[in-house]
C-alpha positions as a Markdown table, in Angstrom:
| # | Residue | x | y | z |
|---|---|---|---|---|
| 1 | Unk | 7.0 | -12.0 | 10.6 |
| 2 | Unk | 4.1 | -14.1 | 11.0 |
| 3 | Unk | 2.7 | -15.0 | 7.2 |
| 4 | Unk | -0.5 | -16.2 | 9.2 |
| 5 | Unk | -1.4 | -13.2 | 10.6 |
| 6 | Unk | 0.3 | -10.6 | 8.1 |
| 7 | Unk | -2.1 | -10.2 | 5.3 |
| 8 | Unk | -0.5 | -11.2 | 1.9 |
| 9 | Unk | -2.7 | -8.9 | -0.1 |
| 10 | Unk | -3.4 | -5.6 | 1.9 |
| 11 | Unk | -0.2 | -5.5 | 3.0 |
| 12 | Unk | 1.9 | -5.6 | 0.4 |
| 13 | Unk | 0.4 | -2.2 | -1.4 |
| 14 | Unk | 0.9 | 0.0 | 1.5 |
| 15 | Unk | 4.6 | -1.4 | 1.6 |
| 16 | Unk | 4.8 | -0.6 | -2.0 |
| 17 | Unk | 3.5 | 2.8 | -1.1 |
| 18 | Unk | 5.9 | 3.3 | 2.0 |
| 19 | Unk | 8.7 | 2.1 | -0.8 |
| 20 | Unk | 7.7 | 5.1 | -2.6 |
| 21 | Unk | 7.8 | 7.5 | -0.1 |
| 22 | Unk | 10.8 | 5.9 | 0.7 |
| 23 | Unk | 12.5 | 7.1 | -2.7 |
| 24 | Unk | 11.5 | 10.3 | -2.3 |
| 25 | Unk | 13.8 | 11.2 | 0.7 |
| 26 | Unk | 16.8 | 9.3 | -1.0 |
| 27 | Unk | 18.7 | 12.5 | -0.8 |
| 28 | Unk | 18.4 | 12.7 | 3.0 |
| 29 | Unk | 19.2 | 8.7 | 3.0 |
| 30 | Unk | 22.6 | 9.3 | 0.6 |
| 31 | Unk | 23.8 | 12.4 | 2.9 |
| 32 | Unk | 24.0 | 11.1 | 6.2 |
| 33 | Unk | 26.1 | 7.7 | 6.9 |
| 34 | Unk | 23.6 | 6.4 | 9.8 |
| 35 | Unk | 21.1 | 3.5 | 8.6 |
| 36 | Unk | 17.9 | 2.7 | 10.1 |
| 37 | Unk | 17.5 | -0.8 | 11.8 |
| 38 | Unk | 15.1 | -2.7 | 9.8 |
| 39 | Unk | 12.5 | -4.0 | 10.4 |
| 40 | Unk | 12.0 | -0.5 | 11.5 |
| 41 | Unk | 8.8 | -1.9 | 13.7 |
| 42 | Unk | 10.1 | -4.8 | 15.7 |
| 43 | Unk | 8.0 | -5.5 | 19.2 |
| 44 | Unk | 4.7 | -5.8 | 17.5 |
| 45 | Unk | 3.4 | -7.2 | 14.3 |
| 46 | Unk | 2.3 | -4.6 | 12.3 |
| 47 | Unk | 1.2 | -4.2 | 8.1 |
| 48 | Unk | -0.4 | -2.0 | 5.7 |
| 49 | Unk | 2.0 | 1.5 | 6.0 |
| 50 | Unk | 0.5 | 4.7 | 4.7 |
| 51 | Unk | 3.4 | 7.4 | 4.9 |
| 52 | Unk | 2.7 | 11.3 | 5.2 |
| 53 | Unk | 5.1 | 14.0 | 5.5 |
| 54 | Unk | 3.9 | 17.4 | 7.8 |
| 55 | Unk | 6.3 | 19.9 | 8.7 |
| 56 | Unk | 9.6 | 18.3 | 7.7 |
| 57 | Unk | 8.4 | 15.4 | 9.6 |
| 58 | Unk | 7.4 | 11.4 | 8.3 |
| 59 | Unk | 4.2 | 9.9 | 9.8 |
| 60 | Unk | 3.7 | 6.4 | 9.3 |
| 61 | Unk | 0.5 | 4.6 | 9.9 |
| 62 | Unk | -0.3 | 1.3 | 10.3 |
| 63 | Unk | -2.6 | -1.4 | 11.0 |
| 64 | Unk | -1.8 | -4.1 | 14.6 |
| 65 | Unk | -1.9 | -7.6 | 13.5 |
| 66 | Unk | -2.9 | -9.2 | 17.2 |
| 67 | Unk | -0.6 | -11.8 | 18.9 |
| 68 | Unk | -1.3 | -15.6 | 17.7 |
| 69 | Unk | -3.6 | -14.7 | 15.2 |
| 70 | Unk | -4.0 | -17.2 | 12.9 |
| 71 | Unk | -6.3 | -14.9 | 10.4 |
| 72 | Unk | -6.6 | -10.8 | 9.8 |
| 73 | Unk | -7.5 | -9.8 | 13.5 |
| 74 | Unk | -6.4 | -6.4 | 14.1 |
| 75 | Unk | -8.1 | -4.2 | 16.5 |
| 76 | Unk | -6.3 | -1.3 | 16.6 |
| 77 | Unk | -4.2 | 1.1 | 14.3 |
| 78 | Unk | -0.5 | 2.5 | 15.1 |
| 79 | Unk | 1.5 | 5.8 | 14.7 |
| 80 | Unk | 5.3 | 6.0 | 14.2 |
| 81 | Unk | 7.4 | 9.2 | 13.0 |
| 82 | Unk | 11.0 | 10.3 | 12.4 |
| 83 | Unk | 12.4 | 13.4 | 11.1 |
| 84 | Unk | 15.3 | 11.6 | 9.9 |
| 85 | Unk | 14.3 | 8.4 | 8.5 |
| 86 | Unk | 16.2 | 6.6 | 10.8 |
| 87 | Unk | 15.2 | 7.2 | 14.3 |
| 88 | Unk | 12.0 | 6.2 | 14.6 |
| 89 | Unk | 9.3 | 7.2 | 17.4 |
| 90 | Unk | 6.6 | 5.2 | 18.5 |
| 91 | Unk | 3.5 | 7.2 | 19.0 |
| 92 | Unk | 0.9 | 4.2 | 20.4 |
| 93 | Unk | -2.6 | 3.9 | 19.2 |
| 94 | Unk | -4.6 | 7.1 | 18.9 |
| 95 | Unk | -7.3 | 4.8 | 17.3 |
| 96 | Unk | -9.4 | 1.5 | 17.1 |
| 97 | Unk | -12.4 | -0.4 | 16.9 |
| 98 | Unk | -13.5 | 1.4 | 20.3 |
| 99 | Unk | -13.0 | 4.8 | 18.5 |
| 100 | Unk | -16.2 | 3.4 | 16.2 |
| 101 | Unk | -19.2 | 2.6 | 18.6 |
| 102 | Unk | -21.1 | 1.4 | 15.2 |
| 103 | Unk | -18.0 | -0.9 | 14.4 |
| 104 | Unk | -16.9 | -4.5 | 15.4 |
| 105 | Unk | -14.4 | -5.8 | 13.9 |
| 106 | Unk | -11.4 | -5.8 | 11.1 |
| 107 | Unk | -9.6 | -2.3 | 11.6 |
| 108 | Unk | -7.6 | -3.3 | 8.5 |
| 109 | Unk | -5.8 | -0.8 | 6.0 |
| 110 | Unk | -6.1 | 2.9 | 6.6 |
| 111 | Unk | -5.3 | 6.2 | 5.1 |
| 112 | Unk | -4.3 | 9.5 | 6.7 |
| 113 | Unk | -4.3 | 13.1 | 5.1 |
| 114 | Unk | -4.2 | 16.4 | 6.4 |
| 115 | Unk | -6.4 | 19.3 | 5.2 |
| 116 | Unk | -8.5 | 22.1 | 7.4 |
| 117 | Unk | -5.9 | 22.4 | 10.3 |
| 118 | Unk | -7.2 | 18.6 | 10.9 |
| 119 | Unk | -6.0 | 15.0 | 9.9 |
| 120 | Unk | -8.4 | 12.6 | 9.0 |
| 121 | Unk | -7.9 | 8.7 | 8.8 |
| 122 | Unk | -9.7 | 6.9 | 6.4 |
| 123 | Unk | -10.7 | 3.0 | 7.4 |
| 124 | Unk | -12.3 | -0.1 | 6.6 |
| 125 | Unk | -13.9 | -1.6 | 9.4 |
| 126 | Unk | -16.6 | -4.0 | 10.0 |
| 127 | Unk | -19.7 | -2.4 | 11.1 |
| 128 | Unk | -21.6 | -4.2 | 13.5 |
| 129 | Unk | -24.7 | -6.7 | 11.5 |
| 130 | Unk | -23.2 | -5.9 | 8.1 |
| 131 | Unk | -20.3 | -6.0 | 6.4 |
| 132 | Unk | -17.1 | -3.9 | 5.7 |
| 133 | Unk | -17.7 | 0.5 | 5.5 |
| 134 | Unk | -15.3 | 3.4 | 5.3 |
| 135 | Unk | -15.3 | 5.2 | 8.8 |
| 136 | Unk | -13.2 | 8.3 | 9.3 |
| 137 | Unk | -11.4 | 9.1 | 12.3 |
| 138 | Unk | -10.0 | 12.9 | 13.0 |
| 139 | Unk | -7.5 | 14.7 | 15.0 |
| 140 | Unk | -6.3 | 18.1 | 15.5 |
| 141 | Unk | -2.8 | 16.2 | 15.6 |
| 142 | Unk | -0.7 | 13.7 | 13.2 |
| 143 | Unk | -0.4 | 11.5 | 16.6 |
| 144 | Unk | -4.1 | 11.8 | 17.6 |
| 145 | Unk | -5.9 | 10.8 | 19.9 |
| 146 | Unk | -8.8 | 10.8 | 16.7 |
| 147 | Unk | -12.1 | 10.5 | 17.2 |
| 148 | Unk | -15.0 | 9.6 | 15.3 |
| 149 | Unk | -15.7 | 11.9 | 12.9 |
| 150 | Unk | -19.3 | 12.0 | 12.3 |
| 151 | Unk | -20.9 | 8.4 | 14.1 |
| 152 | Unk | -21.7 | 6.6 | 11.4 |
| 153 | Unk | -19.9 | 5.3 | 7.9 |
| 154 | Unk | -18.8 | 7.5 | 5.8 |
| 155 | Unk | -19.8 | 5.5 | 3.3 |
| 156 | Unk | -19.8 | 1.3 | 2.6 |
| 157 | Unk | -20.4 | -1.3 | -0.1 |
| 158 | Unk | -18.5 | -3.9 | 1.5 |
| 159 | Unk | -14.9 | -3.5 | 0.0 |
| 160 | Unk | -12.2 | -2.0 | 1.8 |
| 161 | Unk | -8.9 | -0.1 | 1.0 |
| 162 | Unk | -9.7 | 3.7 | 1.4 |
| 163 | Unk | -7.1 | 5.9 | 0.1 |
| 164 | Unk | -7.7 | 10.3 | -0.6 |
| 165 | Unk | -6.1 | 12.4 | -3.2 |
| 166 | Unk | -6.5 | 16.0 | -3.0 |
| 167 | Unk | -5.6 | 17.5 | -6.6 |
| 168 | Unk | -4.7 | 20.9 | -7.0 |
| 169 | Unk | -8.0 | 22.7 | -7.6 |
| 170 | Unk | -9.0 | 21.0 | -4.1 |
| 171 | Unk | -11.1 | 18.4 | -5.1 |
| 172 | Unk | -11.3 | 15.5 | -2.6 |
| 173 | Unk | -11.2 | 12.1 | -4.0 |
| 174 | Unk | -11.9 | 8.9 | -2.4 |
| 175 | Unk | -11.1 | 5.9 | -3.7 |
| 176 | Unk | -11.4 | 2.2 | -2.6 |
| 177 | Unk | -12.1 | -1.4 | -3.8 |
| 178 | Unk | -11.7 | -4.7 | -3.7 |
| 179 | Unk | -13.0 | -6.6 | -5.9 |
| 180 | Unk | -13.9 | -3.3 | -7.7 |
| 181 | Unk | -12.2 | -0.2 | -7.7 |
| 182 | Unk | -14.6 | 3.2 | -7.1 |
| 183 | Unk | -14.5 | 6.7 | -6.1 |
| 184 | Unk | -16.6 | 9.4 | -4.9 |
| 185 | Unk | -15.8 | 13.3 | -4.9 |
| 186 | Unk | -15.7 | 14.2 | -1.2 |
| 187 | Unk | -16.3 | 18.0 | 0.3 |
| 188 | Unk | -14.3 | 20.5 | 1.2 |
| 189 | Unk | -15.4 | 19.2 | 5.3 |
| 190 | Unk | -13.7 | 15.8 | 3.9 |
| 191 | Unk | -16.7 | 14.0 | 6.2 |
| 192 | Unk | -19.3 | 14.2 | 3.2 |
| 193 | Unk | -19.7 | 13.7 | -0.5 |
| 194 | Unk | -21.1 | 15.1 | -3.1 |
| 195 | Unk | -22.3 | 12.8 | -6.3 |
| 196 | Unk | -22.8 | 9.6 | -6.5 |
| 197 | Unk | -20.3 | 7.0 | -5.8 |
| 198 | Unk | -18.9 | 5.6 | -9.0 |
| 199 | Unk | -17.3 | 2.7 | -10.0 |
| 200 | Unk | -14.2 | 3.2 | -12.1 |
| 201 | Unk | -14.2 | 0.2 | -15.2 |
| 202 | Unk | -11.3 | -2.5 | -14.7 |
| 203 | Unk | -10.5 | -3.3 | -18.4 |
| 204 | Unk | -7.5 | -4.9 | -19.2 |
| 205 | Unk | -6.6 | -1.6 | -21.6 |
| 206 | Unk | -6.9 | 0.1 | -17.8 |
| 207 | Unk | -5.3 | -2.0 | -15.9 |
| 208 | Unk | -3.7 | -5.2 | -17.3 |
| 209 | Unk | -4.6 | -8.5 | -18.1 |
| 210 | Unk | -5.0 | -11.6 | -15.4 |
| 211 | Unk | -4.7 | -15.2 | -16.7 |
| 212 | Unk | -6.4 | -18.1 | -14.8 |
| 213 | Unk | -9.3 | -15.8 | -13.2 |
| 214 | Unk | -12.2 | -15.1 | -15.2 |
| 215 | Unk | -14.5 | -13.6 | -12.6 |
| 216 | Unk | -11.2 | -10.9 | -12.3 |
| 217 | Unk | -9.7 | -10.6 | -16.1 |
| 218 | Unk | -7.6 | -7.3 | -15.1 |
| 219 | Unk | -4.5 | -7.3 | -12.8 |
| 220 | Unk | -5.9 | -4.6 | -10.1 |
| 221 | Unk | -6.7 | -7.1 | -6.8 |
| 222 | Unk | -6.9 | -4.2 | -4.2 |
| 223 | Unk | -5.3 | -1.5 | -2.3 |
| 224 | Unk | -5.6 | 2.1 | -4.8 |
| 225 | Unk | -3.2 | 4.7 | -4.3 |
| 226 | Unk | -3.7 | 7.9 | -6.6 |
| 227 | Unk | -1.3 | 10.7 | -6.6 |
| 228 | Unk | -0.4 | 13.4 | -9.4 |
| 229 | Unk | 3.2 | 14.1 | -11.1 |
| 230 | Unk | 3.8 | 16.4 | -13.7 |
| 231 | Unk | 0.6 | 16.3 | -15.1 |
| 232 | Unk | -0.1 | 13.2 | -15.1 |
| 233 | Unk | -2.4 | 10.7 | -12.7 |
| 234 | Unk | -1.3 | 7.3 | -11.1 |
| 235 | Unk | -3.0 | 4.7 | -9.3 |
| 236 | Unk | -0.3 | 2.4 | -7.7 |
| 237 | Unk | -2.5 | -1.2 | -6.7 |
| 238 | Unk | -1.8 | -4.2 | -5.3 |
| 239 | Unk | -1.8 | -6.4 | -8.6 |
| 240 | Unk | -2.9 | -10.1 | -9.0 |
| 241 | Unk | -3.1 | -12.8 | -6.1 |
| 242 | Unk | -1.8 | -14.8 | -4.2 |
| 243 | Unk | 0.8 | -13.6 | -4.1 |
| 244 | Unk | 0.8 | -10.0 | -5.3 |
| 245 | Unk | 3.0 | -7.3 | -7.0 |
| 246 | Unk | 2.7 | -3.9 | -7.5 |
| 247 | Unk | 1.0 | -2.3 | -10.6 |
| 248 | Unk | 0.2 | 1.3 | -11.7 |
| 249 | Unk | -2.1 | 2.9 | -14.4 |
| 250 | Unk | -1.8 | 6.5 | -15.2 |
| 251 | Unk | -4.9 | 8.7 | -16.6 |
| 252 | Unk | -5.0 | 12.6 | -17.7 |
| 253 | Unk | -7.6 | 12.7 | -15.3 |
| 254 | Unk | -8.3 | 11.9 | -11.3 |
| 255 | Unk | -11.0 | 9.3 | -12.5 |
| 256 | Unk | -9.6 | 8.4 | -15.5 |
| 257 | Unk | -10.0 | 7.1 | -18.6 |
| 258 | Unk | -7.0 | 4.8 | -16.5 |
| 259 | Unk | -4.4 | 3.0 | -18.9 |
């Protein structure tokens, strides 16, 4: 691993997240004897994973930290699958910076989820002239090739992260942030929103307190992750920097009040 190239803060969340999805197929992991080689990626540098499960089958995302980078230049995103957890398939790149004709730079950490027969992919990318925007890719397959989804951002204030929950009356969020943390309701299409995009308070009741930082008195750095469990709402974050652990807040809502 190159600690150079490898992010220390957007990578660790989406580990934390992989961890998690991880967990969840212990079972499968404590029935069968075989073990997966890890790291499980080992020919190129890669960082940020964003699991999904479709049909019985784990898709892992991630971003492509280039060769002898000595700062976050990644160009490209990656696809790997297994149905077992430890035989993993390398799918390639169904999509980078070239996917976005509007972007130039950083294709840094994505999401993925599936709705509408479709999967979309969630990114921050530099834009070219400005800063950092969400862009969504789409595919009629996990494995792509996606495309751009609509030609433009789907939305940008310069902070990055994207990650979607769909709760169960169907409402779309997306959230993102770093420094701040904010969401917007998305549409059924899940290439526009409705509303106004909102940022979500960081107080230290919501989400811990930092010492040492007073621009950033709350422990969220980066890197949201909402999902639902019996009733209840977490947001899993990269917490603190440099270096980073992960934190969680749970509300009774998707946007809060987060504790």
């Amino acid at each position: 691993m190159r600690p150079a190239s490898v992010s220390p803060t957007r990578t660790r969340v989406r580990r934390g997240v992989a961890w998690i999805a991880t967990l969840l197929c212990v079972a499968t992991l404590f029935a069968a004897p075989a073990r997966a080689d890890n790291p499980i990626v080992q020919t190129i540098y890669t960082a940020d994973p964003a699991p999904i499960v479709h049909n019985g089958r784990v898709y892992l995302y991630t971003g492509h930290d280039e060769d002898g980078s000595t700062y976050f230049t990644m160009k490209d995103w990656r696809v790997f699958s297994s149905a077992d957890m430890v035989n993993w398939t390398d799918h390639g790149s169904p999509m980078s910076l070239a996917t976005f004709a509007w972007a130039e730079a950083d294709a840094w950490a994505g999401h993925v989820v599936a709705r509408n027969n479709k999967f979309y992919w969630y990114v921050p990318v530099k834009q070219r002239g400005g800063g950092m925007v969400i862009g969504v890719g789409v595919s009629d397959s996990p494995t792509g090739p996606f495309r751009d989804a609509i030609g433009r951002p789907l939305v940008g204030n310069g902070e990055i992260d994207p990650n979607v929950m769909i709760d169960d009356d169907g409402q779309a969020y997306l959230y993102w942030g770093n420094p701040n943390l904010w969401y917007v309701k998305l549409n059924q299409d899940m290439i526009s929103y409705s509303g106004s995009v909102t940022r979500i308070p960081l107080t230290t009741a919501g989400f811990g307190t930092r010492t040492g930082n007073p621009s950033r008195p709350t422990l969220y750095e980066e890197g949201p992750w909402v999902y639902k469990r019996n009733g209840t709402y977490y947001n899993v974050f990269a917490a603190e920097c440099c270096s980073e652990f992960i934190g969680y807040s749970t509300a009774p809502g998707p946007t809060g009040p987060w504790t």
